[in-house]
Backbone as CSV, one residue per row, in Angstrom:
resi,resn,N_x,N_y,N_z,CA_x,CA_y,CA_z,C_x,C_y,C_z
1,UNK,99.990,1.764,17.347,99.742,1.376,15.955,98.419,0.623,15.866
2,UNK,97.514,1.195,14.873,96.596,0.488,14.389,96.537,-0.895,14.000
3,UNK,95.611,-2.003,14.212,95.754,-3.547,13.890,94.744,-2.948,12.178
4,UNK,95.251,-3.959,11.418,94.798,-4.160,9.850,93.594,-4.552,10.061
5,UNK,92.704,-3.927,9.342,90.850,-4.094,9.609,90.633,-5.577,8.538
6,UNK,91.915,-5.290,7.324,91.710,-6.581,6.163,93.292,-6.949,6.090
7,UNK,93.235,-8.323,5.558,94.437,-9.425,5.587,94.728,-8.963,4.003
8,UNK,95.632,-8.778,4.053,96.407,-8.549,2.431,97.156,-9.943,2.257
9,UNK,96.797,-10.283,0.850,97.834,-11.738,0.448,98.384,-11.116,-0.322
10,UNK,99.625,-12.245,-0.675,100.208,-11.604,-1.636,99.657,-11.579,-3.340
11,UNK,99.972,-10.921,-4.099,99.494,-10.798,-5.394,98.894,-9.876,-5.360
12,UNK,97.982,-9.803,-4.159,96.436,-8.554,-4.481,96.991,-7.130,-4.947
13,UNK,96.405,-6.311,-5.589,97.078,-5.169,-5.651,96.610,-4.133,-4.288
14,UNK,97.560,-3.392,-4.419,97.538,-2.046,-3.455,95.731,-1.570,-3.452
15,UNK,95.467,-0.873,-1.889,93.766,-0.497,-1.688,93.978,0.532,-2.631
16,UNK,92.888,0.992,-3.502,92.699,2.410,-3.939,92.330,2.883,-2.936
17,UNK,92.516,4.201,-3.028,92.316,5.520,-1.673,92.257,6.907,-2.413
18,UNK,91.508,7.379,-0.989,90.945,8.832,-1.849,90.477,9.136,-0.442
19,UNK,91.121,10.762,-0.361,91.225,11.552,0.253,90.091,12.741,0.365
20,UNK,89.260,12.853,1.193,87.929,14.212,1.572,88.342,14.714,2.743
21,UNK,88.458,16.143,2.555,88.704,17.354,3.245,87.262,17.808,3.780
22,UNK,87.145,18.011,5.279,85.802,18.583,5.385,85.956,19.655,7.357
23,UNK,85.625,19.723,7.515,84.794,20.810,8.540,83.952,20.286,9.314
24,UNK,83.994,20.032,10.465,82.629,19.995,11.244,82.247,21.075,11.479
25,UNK,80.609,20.593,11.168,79.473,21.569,11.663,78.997,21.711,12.333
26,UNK,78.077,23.104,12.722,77.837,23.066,14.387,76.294,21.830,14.628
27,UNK,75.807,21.508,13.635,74.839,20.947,13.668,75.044,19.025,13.853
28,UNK,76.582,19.170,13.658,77.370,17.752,14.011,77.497,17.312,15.575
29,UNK,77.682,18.732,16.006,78.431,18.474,17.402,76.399,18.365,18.606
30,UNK,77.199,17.500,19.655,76.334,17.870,20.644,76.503,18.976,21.883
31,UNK,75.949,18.987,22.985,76.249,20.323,23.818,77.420,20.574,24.338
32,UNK,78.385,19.594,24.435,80.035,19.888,24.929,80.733,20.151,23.701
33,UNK,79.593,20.146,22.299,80.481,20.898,21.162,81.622,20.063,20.566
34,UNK,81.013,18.343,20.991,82.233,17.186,20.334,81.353,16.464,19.272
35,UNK,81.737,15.887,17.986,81.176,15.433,17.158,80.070,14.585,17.723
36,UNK,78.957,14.098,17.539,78.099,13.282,18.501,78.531,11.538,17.354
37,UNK,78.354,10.814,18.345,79.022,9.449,17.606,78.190,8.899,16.120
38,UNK,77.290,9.211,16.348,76.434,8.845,14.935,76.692,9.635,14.027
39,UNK,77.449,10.553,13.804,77.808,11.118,12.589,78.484,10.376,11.992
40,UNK,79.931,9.923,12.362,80.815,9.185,11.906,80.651,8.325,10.876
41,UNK,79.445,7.532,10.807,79.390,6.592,9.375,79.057,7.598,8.129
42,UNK,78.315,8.806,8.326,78.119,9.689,7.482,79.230,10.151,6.881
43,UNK,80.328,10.463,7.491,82.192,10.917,7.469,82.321,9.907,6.389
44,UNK,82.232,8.406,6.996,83.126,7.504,6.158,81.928,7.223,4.650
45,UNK,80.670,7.750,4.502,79.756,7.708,3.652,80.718,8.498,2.509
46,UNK,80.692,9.914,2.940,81.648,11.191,2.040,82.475,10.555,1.360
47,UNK,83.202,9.815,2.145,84.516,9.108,1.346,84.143,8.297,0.525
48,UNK,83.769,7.234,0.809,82.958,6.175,0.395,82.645,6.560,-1.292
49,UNK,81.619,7.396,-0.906,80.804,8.139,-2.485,82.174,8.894,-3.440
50,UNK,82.679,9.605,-2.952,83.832,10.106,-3.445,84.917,9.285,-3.993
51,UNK,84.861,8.259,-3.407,86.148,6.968,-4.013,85.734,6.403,-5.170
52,UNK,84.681,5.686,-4.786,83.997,4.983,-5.523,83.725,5.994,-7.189
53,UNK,83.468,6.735,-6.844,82.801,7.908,-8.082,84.131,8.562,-8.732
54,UNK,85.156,8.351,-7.959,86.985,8.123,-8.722,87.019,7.491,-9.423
55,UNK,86.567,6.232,-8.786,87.100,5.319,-9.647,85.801,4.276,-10.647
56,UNK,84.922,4.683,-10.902,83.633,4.439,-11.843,82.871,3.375,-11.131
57,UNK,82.835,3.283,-9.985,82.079,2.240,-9.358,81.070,2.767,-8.093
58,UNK,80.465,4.033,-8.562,79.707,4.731,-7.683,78.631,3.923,-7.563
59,UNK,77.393,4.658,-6.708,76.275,3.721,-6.137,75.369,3.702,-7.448
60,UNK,75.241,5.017,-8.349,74.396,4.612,-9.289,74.664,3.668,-10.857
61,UNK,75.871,3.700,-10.843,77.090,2.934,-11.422,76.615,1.656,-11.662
62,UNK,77.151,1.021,-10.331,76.694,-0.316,-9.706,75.216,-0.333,-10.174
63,UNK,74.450,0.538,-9.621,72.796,0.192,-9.658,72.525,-0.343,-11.705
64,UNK,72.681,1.019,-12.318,72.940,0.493,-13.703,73.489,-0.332,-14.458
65,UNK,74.115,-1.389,-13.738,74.399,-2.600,-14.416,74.569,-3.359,-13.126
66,UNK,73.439,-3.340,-12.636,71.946,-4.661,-12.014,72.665,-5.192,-10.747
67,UNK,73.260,-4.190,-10.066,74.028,-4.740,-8.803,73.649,-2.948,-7.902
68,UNK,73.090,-3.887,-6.501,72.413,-3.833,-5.538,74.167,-3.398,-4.512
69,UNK,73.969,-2.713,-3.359,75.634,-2.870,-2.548,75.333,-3.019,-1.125
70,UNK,74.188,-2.957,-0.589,73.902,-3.077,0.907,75.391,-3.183,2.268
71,UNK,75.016,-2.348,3.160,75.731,-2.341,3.789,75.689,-3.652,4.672
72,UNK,76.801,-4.768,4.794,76.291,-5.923,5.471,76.657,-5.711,6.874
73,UNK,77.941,-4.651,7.003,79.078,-4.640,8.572,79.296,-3.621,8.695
74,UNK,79.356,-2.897,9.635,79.986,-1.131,9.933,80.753,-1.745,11.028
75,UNK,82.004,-1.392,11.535,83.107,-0.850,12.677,83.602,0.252,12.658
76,UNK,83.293,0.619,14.183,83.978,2.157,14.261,84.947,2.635,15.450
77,UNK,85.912,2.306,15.151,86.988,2.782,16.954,87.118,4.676,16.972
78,UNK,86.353,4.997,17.569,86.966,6.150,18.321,87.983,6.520,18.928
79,UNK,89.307,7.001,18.567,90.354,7.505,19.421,90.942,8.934,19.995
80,UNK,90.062,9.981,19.244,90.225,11.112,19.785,88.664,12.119,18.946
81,UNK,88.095,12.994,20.080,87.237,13.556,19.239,87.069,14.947,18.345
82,UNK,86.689,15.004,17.573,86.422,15.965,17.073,85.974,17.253,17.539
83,UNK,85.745,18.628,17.280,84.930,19.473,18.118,84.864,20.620,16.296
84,UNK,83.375,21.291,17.555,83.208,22.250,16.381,84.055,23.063,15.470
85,UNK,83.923,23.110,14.053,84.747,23.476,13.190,86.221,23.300,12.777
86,UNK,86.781,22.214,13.380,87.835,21.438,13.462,88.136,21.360,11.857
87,UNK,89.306,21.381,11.510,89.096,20.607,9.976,89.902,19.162,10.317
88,UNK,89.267,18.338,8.693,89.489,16.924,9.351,90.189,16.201,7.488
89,UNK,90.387,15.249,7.921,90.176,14.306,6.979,89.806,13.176,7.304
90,UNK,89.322,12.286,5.672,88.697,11.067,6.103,89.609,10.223,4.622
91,UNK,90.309,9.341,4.835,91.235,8.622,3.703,90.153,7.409,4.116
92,UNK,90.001,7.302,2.892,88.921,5.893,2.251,89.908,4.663,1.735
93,UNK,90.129,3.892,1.584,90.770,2.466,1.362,89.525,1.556,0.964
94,UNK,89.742,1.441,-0.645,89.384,0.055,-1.382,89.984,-1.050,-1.173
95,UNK,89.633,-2.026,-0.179,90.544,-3.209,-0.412,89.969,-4.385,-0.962
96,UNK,90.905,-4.977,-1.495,91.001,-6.347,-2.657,90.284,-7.590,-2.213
97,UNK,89.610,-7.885,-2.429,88.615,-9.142,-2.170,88.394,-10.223,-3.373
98,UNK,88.548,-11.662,-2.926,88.077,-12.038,-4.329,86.681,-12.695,-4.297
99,UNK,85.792,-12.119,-3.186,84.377,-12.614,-3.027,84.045,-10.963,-3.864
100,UNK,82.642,-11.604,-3.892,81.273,-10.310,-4.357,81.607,-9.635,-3.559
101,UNK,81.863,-8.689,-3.097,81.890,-7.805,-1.569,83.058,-6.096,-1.615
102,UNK,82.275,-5.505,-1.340,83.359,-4.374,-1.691,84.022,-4.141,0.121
103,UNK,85.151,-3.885,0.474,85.277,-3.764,1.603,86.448,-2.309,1.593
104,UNK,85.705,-1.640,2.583,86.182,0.063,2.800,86.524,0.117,4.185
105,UNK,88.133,0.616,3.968,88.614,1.299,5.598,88.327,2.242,5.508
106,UNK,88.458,2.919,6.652,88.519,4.632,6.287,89.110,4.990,7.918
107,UNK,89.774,6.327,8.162,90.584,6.392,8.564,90.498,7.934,8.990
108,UNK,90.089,8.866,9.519,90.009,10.274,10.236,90.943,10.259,10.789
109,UNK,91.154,11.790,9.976,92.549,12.213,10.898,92.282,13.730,11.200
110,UNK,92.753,14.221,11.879,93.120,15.809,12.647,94.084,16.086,12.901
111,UNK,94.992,17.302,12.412,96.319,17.528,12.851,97.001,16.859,12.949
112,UNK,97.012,15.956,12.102,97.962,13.968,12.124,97.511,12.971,12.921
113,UNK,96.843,13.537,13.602,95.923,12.215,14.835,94.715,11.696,14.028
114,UNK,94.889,10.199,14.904,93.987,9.471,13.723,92.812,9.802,15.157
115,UNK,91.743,10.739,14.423,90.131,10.598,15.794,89.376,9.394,15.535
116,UNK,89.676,8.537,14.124,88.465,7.723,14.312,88.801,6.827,13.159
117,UNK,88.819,5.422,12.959,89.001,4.720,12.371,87.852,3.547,12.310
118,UNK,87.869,2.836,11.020,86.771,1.557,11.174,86.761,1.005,9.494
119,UNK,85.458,0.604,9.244,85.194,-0.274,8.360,84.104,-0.556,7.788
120,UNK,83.947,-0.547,6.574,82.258,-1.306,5.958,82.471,-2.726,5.114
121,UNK,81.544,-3.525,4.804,81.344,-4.433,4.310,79.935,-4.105,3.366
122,UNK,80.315,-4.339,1.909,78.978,-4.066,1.438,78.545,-5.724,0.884
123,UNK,78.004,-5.999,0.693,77.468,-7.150,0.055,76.817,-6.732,-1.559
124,UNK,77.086,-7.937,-2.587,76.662,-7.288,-3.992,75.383,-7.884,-3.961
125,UNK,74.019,-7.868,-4.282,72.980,-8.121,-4.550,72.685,-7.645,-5.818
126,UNK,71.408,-8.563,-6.867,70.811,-8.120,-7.488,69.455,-7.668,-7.580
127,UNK,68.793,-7.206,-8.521,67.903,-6.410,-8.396,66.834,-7.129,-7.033
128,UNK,66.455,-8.510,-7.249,65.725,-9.244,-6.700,65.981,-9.557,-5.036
129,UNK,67.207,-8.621,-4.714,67.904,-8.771,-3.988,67.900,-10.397,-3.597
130,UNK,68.876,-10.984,-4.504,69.674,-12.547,-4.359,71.288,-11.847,-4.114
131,UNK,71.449,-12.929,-2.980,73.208,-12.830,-3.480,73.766,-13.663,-4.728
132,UNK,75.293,-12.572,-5.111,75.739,-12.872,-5.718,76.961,-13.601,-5.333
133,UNK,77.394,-14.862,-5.711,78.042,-15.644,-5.010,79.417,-15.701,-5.504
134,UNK,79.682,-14.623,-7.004,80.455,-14.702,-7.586,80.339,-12.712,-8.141
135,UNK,81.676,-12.543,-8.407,81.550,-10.820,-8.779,80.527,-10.556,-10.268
136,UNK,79.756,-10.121,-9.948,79.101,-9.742,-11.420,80.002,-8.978,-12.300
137,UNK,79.647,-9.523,-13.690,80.349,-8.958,-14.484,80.834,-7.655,-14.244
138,UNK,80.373,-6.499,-14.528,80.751,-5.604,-14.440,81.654,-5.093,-13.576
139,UNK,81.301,-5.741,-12.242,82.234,-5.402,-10.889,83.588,-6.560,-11.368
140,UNK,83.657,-7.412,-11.918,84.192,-8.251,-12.287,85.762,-7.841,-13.495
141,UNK,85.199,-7.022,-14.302,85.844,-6.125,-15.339,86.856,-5.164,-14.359
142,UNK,85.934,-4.274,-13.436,86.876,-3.254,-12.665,87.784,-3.651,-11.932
143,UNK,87.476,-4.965,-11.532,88.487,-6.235,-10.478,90.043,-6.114,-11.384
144,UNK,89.487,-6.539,-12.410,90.334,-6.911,-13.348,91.407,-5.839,-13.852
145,UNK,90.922,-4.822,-13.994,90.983,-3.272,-14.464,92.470,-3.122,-13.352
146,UNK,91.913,-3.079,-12.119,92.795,-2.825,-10.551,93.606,-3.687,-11.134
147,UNK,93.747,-4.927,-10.770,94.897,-5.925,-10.539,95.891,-5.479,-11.427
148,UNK,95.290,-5.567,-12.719,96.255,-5.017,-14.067,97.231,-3.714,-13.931
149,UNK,96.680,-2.700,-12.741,97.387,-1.679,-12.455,96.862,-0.352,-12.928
150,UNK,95.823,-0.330,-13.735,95.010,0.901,-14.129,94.742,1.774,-13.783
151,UNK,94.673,1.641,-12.506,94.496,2.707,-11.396,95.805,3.359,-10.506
152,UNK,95.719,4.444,-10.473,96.981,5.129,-9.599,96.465,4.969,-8.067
């Protein structure tokens, strides 16, 4: 069993999650024809963009009402690899924070095996790139939006 990448308290609501179906390509793999390790943040990118763009808080989203998302942390455990043309999934997890900070599991799987699991940390910045020490409005509204239950 996997250890929890984030501490759930109580109250917070449930991570949003969202599910990408994909294929490795031969241009993924290296010469033994196994995913090469630097792809992987690209995997959890797919998701990432795809969740976020579910749920109205995509990158250009954010950018249009004056919030910056920089990646501050990546983790990545490898547990089984991939190989050419494999099909895969990658389940993305929004979890609940009550700092500025968006924080994403994500979770690869193959044939029910988890190949690869980890984590991002984005940090909210504004244009001037300052931190924000508190959720900007807007990210602030969607906070709000979640807790309330708005989201499936």
């Amino acid at each position: 069993m996997r250890k929890p990448y984030f501490r759930t308290e109580a109250g917070q609501p449930d991570p949003l999650r969202y599910k990408v179906k994909r294929r490795v390509r031969f241009e993924e793999v290296d010469p033994l024809q196994i995913v090469w390790h630097g792809r992987y943040p690209s995997y959890f990118e797919d998701a990432r963009v795809a969740l976020c763009e579910k749920f109205g808080i995509g990158y250009l989203t954010l950018y249009n009402n004056g919030i910056l998302a920089p990646i501050k942390k990546m983790h990545i455990d490898y547990h089984l690899p991939l190989k050419f043309q494999d099909e895969f999934e990658i389940d993305a997890l929004l979890h609940w924070s009550e700092a500025a900070r968006i924080n994403m599991e994500f979770v690869i799987t193959h044939n029910g095996d988890i190949a690869s699991s980890g984590y991002t940390v984005q940090l909210m910045l504004d244009y001037d790139q300052n931190l924000f020490m508190l959720k900007p409005h807007f990210y602030k509204d969607f906070c709000d939006r979640w807790k309330a239950g708005e989201f499936e």
